[in-house]
N, C-alpha and C positions, 0 to 999 in steps of 0.2 A: 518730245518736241517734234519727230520727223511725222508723228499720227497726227499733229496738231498744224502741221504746216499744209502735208497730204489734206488735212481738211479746208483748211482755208484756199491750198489753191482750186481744189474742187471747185469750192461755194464760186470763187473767181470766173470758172469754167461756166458757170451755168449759167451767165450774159453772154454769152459769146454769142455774135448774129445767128448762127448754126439755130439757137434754138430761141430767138426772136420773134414770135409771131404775133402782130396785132389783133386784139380781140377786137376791137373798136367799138362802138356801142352796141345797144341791146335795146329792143323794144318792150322785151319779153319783161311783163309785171307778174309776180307769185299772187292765184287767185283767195290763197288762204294763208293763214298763219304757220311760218315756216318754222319747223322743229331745229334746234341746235346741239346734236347731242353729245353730251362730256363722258364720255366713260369712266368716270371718279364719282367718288363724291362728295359734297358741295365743300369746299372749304381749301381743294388742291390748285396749283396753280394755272388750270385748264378752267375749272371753274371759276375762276374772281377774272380771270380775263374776256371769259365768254359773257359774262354778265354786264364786265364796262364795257362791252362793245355792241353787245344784242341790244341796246337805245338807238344807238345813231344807225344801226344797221336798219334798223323797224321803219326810223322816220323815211330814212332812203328807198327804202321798197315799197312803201304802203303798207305794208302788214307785220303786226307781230312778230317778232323772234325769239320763240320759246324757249328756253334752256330748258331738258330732260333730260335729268341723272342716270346714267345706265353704268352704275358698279359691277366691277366683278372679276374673276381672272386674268388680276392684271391690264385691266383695259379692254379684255377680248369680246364680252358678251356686249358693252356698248358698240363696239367697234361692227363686229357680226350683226349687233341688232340695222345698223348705219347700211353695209353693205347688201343687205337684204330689204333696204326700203325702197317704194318705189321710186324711180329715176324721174321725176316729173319736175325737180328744182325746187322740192316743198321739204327736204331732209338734210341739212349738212352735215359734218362732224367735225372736232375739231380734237384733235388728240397728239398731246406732244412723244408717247411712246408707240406712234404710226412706226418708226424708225427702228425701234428697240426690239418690237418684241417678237418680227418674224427670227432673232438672233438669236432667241431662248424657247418660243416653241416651237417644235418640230413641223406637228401636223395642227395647224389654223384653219379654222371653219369659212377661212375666206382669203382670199389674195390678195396682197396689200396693194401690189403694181398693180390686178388685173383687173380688182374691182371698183376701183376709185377712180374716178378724176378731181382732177385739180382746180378748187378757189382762187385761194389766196392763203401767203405766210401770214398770222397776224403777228410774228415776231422773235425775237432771240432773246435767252438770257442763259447765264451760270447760274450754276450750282453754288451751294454754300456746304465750307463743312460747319456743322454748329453743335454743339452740345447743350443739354439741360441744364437748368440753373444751378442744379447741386453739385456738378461733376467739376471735382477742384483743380481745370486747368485751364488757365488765363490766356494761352496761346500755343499753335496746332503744337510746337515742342515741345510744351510741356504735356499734350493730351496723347499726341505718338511716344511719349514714353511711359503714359498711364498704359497706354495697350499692351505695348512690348513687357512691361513690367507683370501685365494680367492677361495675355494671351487667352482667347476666347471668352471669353467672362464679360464684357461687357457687350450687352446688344445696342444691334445697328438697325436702325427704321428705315424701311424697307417701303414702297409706296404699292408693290406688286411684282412679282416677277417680268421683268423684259422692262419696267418703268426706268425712267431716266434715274432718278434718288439710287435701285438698284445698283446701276451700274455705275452710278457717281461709286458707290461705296466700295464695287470690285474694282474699281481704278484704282482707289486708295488705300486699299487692302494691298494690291498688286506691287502697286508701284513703293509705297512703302512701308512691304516686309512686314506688317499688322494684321494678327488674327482677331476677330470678332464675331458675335452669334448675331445671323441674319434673320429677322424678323420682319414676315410679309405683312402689313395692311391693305386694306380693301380701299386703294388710292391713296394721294398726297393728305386730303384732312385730316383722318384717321393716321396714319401716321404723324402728323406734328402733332396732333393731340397726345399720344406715346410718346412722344419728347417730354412736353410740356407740363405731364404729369409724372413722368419718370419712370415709367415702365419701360423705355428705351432710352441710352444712354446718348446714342449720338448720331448723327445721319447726313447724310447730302441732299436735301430737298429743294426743289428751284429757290429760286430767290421772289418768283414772287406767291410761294404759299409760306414761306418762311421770314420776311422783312417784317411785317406788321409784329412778330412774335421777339424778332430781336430790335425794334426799337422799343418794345414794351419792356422789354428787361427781361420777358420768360426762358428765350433762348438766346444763348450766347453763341454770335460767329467770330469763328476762328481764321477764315479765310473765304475769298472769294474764289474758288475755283476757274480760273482765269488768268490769262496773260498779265491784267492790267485790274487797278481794283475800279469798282463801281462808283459814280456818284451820287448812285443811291444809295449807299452804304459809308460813308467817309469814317477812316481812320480802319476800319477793317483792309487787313493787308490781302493781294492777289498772292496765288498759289506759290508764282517764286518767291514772293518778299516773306511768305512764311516759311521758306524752308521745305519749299513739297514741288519742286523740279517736276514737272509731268505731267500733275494731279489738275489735268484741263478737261471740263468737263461743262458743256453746255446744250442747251435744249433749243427746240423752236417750235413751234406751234404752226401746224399744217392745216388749212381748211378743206374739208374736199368734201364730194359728193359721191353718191351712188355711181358708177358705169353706165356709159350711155344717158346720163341725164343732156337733154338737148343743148348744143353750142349756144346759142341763144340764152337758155337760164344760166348756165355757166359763168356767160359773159357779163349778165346783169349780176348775179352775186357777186362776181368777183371783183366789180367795179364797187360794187355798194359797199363788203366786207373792207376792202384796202380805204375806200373813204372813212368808213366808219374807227379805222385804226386809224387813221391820219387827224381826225378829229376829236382822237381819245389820245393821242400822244403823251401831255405832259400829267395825265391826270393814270395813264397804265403806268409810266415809268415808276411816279411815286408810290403809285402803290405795290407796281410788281415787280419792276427793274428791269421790265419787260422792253427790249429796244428794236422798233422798225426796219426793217435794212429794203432797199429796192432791187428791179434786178427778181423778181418773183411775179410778173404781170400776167402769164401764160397757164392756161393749166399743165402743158407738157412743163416749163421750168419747176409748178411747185411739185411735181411727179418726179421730176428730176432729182429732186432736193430731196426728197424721201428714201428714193434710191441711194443715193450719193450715202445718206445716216443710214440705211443698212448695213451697204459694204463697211462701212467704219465701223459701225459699234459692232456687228459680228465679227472684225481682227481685232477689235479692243479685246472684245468675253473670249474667244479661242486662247489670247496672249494668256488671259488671267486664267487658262484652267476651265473655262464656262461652255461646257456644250447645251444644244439643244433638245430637250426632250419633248 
């Protein structure tokens, strides 16, 4: 609870007029079709959000918004590919383990603070813990005593090292007393597909690569990793109504650009990307459970906000035993 308030008052911190600045319009139109890149691949919830929103983004600019899958350690080679394109407002990225994975690897091919600037959030959501359809426990008590009872034996899906699902699972390993064998995939898709066909037992995967799969019946959740449960989710309980005091774990999706891309593109993307989530609202929720929050209009705030989920999830992974290599 005190990691989980330290967070929220952060998020609170990052309105403060301190770091208020108007972009106000932008003239500046992108002359070509602008790349979107997800460091996963297709199927995780970076990808199904970048795809409902690259329409209304396109109509807003005049041009194109590509989606271009760039998998691979953990987010890193998309990520690296993003911070080495050129700064002209023709490249974005959009990746929710912006935050995570300076906490896990040591030495990165690029800096996260130094080489980005800041879009736009397109959004917050929890984690879910969920299991495969075969694993015979109807709710998280009865699945925390399937562990305790088979200590490492069952694997946990993994989306990539430093990924948010990661460290959903070291929270809940940590906090309650459960050992299990971690298995990395090459992003969120690949990973719930390891659910779904049962080569991994159980995992914490956002909620919006994971909802389509538990209202189909394939994966069963156990809890919303959260204060409070989802409305996109009903009858699935939040982390304290199942018994898991702690186990709060949530993402958000950062938009940013190359370094030094001009104030100007900047301020035209970042105007078009928040319209374009604002106009994707109830059509992201249901599919991802993905929620808009304001309070992110600047690129120094959504830099800020990145910052802010380092500092956290590397005292999260340090608590759990996780260093950096």
């Amino acid at each position: 609870m005190k990691l989980t308030r330290r967070f929220i008052l952060a998020f609170a911190g990052l309105s403060a007029p301190a770091l208020v600045q108007a972009q106000g319009t932008s003239s500046w139109r992108p002359s070509r079709p602008i790349r979107l890149i997800v460091p996963a691949a297709p199927g995780g919830s970076n990808d199904i959000l970048a795809r409902i929103i690259a329409e209304p983004a396109s109509q807003i600019l005049g041009q194109p918004v590509i989606i271009e899958n760039r998998a691979g350690a953990g987010s890193v080679i998309g990520t690296e590919a993003a911070a080495r394109a050129p700064a002209d407002g023709h490249t974005v990225l959009i990746n929710s383990s912006l935050a995570t994975v300076p906490a896990v690897v040591a030495n990165l091919p690029y800096d996260t603070l130094g080489d980005f600037d800041g879009v736009a959030v397109a959004g917050f959501s929890p984690h879910l813990l969920v299991v495969g359809a075969a694993v015979p426990a109807r709710t998280a008590e009865e699945f925390l005593a399937l562990l305790r009872a088979s200590p490492g034996r069952l694997n946990y899906a993994s989306a990539g090292p430093g990924s948010g699902p990661h460290i959903g699972g070291l929270v809940l390993m940590a906090r309650m007393n459960v050992q299990a064998e971690t298995v990395h995939y090459r992003g969120g898709g690949p990973s719930i597909t390891a659910l779904v066909s049962g080569e991994a037992q159980f995992g914490t995967p956002t909620m919006a690569s994971a909802i389509g799969h538990v209202r189909g019946g394939t994966l069963r959740a156990l809890a919303v990793l959260a204060e409070q449960p989802s409305p996109a989710l009903p009858g699935v309980p939040s982390a304290p109504q199942a018994g898991m005091p702690g186990v709060i774990h949530e993402e958000f999706f950062p938009i940013v650009a190359p370094k030094r891309t001009p104030p100007e593109a900047l301020a035209a993307l970042g105007n078009a990307f928040r319209q374009a989530i604002q106009r994707s609202v109830e059509r992201v929720n249901e599919m991802t459970g993905v929620t808009p929050r304001g309070g992110f209009e600047t690129s120094a705030q959504v830099m800020a906000l990145v910052q802010t989920g380092i500092g956290i999830n590397t005292r999260l992974l340090r608590a759990a035993g996780v260093q950096a290599e």
